[in-house]
KETOR-766753 format. One line per field, with one value per residue: chain; x, y, z of N, C-alpha, C in turn; residue number from 0. Coordinates in Angstrom, 1 decimal. Layout:
residues N
chain: c(A,...) $
n.x: c(X,...) $
n.y: c(Y,...) $
n.z: c(Z,...) $
ca.x: c(X,...) $
ca.y: c(Y,...) $
ca.z: c(Z,...) $
c.x: c(X,...) $
c.y: c(Y,...) $
c.z: c(Z,...) $
n: c(NUM,...) $
This chain:
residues 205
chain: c(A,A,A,A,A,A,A,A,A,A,A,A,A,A,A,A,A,A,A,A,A,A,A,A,A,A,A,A,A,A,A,A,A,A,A,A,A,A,A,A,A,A,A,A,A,A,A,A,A,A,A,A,A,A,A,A,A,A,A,A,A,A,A,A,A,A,A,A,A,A,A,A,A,A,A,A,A,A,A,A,A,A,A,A,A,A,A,A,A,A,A,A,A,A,A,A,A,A,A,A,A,A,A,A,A,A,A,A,A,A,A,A,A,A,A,A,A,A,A,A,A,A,A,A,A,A,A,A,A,A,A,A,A,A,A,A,A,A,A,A,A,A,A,A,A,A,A,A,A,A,A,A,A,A,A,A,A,A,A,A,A,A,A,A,A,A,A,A,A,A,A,A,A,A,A,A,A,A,A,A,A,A,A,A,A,A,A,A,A,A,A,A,A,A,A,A,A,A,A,A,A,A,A,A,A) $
n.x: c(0.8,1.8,4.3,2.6,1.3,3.6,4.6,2.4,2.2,4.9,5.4,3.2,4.2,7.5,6.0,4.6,6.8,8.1,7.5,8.2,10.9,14.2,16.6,19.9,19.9,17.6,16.8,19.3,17.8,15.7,16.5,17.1,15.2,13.5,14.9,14.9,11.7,10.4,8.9,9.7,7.9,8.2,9.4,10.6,11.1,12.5,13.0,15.7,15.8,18.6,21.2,22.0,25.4,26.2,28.4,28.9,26.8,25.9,27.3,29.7,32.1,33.9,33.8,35.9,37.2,38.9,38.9,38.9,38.1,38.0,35.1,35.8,34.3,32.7,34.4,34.0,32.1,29.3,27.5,26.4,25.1,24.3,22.0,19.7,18.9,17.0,17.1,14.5,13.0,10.0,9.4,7.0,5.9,3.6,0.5,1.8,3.5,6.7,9.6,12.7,16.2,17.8,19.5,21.3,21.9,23.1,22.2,19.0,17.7,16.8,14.2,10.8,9.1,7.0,7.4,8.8,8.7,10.6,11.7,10.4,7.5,6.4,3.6,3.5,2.1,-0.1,1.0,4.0,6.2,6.4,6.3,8.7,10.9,10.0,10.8,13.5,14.7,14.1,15.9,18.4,21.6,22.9,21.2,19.9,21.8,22.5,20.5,20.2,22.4,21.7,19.5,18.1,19.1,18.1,15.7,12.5,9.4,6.6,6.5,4.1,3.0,3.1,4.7,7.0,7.8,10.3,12.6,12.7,13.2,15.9,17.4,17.6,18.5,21.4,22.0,21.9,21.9,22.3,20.6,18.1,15.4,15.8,18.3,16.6,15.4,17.3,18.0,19.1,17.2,16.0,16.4,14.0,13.8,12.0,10.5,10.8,9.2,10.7,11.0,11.4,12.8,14.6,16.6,20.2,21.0) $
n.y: c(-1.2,1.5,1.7,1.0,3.9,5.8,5.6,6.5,9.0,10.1,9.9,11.5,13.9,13.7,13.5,16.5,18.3,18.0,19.1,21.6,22.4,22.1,21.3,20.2,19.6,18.5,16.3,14.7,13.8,12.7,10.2,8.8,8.1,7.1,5.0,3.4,3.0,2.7,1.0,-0.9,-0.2,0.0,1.8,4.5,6.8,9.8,12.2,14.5,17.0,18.6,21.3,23.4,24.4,27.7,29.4,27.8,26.7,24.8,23.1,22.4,23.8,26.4,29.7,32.1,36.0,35.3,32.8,29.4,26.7,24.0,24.3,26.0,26.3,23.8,21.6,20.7,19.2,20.2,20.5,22.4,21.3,17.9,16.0,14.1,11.1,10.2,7.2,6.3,5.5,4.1,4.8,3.2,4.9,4.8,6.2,7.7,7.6,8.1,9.8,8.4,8.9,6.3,5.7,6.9,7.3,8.4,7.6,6.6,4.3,0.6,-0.1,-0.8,1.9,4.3,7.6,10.6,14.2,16.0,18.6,17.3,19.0,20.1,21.8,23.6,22.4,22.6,23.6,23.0,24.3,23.7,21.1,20.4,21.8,20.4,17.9,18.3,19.1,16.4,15.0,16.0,16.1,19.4,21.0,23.3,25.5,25.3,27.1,29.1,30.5,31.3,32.8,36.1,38.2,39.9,42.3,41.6,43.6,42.4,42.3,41.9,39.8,36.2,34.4,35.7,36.5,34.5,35.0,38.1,38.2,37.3,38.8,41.0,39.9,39.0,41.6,43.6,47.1,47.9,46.7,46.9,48.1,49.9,51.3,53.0,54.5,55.6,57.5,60.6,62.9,64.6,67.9,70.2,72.4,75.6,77.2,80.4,82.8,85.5,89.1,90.6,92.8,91.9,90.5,89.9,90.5) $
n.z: c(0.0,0.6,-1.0,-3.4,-2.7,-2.8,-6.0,-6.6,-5.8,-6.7,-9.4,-10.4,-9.4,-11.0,-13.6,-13.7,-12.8,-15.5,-17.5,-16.9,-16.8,-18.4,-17.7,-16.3,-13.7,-13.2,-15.3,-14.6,-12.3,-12.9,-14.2,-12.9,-11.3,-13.2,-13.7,-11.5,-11.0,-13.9,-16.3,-18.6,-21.9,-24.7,-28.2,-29.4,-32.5,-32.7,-35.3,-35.8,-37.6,-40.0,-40.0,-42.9,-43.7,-43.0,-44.1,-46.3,-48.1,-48.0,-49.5,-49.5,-50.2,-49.7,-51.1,-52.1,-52.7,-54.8,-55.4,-54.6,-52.1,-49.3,-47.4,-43.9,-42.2,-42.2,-42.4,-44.9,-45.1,-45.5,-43.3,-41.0,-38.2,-38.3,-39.8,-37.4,-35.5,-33.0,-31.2,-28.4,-25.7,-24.3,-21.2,-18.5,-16.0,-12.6,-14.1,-16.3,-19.4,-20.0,-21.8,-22.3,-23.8,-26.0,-28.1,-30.3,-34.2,-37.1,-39.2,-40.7,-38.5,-38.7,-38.3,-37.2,-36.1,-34.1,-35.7,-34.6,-35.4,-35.4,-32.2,-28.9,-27.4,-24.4,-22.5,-19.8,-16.6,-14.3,-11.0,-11.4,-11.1,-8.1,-7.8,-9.1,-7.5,-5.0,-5.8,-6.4,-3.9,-2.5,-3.7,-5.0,-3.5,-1.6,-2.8,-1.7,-1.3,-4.2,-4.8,-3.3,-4.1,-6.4,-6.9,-5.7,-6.8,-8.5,-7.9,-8.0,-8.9,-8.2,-5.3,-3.2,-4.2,-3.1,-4.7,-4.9,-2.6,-1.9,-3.4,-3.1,-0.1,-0.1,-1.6,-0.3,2.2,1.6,0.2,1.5,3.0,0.2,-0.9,-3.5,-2.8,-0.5,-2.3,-3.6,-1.8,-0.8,-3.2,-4.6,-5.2,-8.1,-8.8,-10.1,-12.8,-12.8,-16.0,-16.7,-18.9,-20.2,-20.5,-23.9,-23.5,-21.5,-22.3,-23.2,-25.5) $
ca.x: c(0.0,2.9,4.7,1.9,0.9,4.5,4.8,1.2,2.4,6.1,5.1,2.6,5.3,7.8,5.1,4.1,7.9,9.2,6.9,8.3,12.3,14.6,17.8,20.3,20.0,16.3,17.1,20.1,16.7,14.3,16.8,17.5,13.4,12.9,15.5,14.5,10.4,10.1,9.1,9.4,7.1,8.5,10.6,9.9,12.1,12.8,14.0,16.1,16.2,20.3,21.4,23.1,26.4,26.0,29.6,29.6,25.3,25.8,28.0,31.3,32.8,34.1,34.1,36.4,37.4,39.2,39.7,37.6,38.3,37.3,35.0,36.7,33.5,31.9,35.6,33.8,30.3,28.3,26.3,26.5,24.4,24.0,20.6,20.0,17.6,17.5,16.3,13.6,12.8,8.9,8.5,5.7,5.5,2.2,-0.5,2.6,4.3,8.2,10.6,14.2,16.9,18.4,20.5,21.4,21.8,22.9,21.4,17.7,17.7,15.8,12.8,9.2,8.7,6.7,8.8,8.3,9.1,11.6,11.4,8.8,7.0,5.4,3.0,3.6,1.2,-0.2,2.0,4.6,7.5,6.1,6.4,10.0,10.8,9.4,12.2,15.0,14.7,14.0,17.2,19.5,22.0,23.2,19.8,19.3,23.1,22.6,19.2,20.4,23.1,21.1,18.3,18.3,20.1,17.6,14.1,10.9,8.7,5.3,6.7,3.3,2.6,4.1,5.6,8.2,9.0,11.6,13.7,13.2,13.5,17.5,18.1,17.3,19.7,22.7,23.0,21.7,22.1,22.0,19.2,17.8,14.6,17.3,18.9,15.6,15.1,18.3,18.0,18.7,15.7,16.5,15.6,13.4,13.7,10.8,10.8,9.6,9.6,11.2,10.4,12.3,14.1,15.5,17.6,21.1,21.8) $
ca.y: c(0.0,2.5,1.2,2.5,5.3,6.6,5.5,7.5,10.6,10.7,9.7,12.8,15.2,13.9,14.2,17.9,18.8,17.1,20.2,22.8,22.6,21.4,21.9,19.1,18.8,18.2,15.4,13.5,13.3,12.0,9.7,8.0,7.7,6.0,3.9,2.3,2.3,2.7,-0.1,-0.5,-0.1,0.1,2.6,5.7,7.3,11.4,12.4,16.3,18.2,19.1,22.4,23.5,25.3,28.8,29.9,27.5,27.0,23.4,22.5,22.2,24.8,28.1,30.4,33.7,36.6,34.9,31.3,28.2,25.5,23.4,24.9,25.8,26.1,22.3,20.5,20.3,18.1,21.3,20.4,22.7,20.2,16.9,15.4,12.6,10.2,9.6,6.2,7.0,4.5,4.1,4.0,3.8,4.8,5.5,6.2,8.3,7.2,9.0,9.1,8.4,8.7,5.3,5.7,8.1,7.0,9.4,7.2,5.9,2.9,-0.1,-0.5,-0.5,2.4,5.6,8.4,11.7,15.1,17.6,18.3,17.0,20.6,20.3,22.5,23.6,21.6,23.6,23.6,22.3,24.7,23.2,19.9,20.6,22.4,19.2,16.9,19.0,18.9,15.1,14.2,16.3,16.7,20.5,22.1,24.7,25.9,26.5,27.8,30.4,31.4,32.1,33.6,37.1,38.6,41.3,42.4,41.4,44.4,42.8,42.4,41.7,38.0,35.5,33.8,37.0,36.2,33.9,36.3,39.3,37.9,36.4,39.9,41.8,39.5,39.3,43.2,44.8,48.6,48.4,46.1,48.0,48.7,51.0,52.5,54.1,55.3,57.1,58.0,61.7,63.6,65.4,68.9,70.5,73.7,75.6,78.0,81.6,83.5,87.2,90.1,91.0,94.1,91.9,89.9,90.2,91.1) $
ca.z: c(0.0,1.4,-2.0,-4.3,-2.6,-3.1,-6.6,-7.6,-5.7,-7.1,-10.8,-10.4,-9.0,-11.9,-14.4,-14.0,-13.0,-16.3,-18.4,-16.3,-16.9,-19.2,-16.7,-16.3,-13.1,-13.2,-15.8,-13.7,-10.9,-13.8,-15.2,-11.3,-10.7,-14.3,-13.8,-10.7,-11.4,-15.0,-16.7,-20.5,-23.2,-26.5,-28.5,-30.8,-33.3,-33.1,-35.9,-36.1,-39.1,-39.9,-40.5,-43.6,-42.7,-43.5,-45.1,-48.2,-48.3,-47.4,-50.5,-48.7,-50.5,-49.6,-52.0,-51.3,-53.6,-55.9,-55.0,-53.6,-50.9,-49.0,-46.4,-43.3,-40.8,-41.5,-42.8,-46.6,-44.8,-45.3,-42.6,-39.1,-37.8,-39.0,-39.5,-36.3,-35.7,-31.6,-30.5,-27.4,-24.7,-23.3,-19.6,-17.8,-14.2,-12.6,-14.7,-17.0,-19.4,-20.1,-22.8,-22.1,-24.6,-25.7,-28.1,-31.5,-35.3,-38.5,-40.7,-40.2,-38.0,-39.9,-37.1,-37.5,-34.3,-34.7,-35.6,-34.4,-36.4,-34.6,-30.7,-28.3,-26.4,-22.9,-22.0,-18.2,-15.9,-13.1,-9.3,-11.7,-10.6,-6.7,-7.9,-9.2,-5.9,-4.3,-6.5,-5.9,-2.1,-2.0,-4.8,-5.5,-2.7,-1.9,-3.7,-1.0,-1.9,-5.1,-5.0,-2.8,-4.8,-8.0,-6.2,-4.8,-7.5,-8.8,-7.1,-8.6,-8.9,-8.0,-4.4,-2.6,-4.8,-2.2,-5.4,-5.1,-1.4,-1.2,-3.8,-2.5,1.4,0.0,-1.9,1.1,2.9,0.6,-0.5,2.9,3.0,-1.1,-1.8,-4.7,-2.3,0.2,-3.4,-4.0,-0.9,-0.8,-4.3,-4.5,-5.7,-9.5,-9.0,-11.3,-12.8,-13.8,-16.7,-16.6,-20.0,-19.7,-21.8,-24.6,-23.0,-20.5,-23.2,-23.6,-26.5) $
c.x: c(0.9,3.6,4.2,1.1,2.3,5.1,3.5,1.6,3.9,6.2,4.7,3.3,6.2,7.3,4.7,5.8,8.7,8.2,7.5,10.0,13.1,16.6,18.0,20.8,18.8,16.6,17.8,18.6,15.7,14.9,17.0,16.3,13.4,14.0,15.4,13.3,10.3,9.9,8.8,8.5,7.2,9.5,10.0,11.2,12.0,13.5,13.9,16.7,17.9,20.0,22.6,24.2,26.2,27.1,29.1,28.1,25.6,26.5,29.2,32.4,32.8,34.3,34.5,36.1,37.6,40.0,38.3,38.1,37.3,36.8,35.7,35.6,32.7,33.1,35.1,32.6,28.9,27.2,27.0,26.0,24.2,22.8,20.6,19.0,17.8,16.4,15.5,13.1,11.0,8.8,7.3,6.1,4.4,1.7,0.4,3.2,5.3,9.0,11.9,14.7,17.4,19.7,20.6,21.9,21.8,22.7,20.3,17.9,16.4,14.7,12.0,8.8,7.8,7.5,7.9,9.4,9.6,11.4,10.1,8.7,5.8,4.5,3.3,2.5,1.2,0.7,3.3,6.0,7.5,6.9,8.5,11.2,11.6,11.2,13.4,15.5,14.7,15.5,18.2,19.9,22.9,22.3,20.1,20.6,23.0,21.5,19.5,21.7,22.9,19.9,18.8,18.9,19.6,16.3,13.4,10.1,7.3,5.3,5.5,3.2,3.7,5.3,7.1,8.9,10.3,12.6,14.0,14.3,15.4,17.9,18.3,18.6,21.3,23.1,22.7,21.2,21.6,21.4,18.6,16.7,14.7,17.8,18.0,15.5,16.1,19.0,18.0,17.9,16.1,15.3,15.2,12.9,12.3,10.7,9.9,10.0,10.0,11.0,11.4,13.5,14.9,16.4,18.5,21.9,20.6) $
c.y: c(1.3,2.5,1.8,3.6,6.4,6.7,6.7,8.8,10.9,10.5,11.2,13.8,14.9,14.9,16.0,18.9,18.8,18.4,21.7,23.3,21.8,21.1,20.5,18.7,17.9,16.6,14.0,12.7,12.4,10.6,8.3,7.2,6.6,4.7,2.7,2.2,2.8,1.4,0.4,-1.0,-0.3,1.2,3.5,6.1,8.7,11.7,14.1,16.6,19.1,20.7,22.8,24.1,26.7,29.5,29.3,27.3,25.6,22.7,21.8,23.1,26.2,28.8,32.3,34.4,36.3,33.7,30.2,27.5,25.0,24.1,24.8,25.5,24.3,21.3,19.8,19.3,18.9,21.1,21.2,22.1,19.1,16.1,14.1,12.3,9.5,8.5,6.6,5.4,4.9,3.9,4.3,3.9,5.3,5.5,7.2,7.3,8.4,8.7,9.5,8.4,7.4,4.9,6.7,7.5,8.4,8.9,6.6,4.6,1.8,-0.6,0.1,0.3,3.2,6.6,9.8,12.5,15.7,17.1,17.9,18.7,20.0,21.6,22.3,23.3,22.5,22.9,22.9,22.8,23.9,21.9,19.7,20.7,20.9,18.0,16.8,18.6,17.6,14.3,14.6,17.1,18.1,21.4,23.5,25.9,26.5,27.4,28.6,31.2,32.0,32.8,34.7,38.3,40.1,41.2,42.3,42.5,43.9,42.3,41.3,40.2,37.1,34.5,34.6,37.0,35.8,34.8,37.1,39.5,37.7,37.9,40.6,41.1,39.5,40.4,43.8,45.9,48.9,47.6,47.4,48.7,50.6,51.8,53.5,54.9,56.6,57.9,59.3,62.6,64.6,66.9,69.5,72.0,74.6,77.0,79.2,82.2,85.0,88.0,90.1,92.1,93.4,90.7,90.6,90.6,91.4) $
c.z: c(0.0,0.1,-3.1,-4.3,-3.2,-4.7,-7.3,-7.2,-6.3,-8.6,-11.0,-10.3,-10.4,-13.0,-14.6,-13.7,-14.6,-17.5,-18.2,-16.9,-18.0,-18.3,-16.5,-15.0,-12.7,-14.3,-15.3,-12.7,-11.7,-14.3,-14.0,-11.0,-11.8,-14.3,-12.6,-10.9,-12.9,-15.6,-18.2,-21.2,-24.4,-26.4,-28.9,-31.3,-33.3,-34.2,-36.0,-37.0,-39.1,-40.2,-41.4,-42.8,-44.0,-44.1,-46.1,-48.4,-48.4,-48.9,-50.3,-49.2,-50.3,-50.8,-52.0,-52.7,-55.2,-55.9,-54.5,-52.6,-50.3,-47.6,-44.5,-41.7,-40.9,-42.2,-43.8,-46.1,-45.2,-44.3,-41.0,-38.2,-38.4,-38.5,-38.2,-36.1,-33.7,-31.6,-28.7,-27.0,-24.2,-22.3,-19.0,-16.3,-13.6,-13.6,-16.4,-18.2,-20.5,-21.4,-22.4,-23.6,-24.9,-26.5,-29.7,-32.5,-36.3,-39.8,-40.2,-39.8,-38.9,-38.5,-37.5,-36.2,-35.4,-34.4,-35.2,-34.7,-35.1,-32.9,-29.6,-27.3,-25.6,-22.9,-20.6,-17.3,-14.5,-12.0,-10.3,-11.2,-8.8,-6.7,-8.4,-8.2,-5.0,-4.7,-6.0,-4.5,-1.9,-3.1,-4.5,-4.1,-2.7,-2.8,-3.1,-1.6,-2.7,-5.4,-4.8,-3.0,-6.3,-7.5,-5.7,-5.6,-8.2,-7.7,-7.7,-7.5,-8.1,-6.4,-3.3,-3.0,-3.7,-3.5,-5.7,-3.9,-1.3,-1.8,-3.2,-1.2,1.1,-0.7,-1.0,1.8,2.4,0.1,1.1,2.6,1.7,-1.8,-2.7,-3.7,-1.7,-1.0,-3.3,-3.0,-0.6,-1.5,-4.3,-5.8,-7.0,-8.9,-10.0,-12.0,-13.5,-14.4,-16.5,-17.8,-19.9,-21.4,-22.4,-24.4,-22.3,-21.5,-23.0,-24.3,-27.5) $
n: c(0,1,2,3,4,5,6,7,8,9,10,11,12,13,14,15,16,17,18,19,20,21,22,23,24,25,26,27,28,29,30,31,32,33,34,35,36,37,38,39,40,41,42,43,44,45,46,47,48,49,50,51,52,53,54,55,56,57,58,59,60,61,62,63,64,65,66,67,68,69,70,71,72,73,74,75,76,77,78,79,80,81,82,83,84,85,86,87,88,89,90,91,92,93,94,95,96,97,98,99,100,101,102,103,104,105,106,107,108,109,110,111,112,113,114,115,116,117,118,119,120,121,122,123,124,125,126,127,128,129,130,131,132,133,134,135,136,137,138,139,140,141,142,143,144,145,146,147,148,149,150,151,152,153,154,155,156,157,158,159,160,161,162,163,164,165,166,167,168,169,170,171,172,173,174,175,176,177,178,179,180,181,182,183,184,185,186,187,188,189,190,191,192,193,194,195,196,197,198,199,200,201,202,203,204) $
């Protein structure tokens, strides 16, 4: 029972974290989970669209002033990217199921999968940054650390929203005196001059 209670709530937390980020430490924590409850399903095929290389227009040749070679930015492949075909793993966990990487091919693998065009896009699943949060804290040892050294760094304006707290609370503590709040306050005031028009006799010249 204890077993698949913890399996339905940490599937769920993946699940709605795994829309939110693409960050490789969020990955190392997805890749740990699926590897101890994931079970497999099958495969799929991604395939990514190359990119010519932009000096020679994907020919392999440079072409200068008054000469040609072989190009120097893709070493004559004309490709800045080369087309790839990732092999993709099915797991299920919970009521989810995930795609792992399994393995990569630059020529079409000969398997009967379904292939999918370009990159896969999440939509962000509500409490998902929570659920992330949530991850971080229960995996990845030393979270708080770096949290609190990328945090705090500017002030978010809409202050009052508690989703602005924990920022502001760690800028406040890390600048002091010259949290931006304090700048303004001891911002000195631009005086403002204000024009009067004078007759013409009182000109100078």
């Amino acid at each position: 029972m204890i077993g698949q209670l913890k399996i339905l709530v940490l599937s769920e937390l993946l699940h709605r974290a795994n829309r939110e980020t693409r960050a490789k430490e969020f990955y190392a924590i997805k890749n740990r989970i699926l590897q101890q409850y994931g079970v497999l399903q099958g495969y799929e095929l991604q395939f990514i669209e190359g990119k010519k290389c932009f000096s020679c227009g994907g020919d392999g040749i440079y072409e200068g002033w008054s000469y040609k070679a072989e190009c120097y930015k893709c070493d004559g492949t004309g490709w800045y990217k080369l087309p790839v075909y990732n092999i993709l793993s099915l797991l299920k966990f919970g009521k989810y199921v995930f795609h792992q990487p399994f393995g990569r091919s630059y020529k079409k693998p000969d398997i009967s999968v379904k292939i999918i065009e370009g990159y896969i896009e999440h939509d962000k699943a509500k409490y998902g940054a929570t659920a992330l949060t949530i991850l971080y804290l229960l995996y990845e040892k030393g979270y708080i650390k770096r949290w609190y050294k990328s945090t705090g760094i500017g002030w978010r304006v809409y202050w009052w929203e508690p989703r602005n707290w924990p920022n502001n609370i760690v800028h406040l503590v890390k600048h002091g005196r010259k949290s931006i709040p304090f700048l303004k306050l001891r911002s000195p005031k631009v005086k403002v001059f204000k024009y009067e028009p004078c007759n013409n006799d009182d000109l100078p010249f």
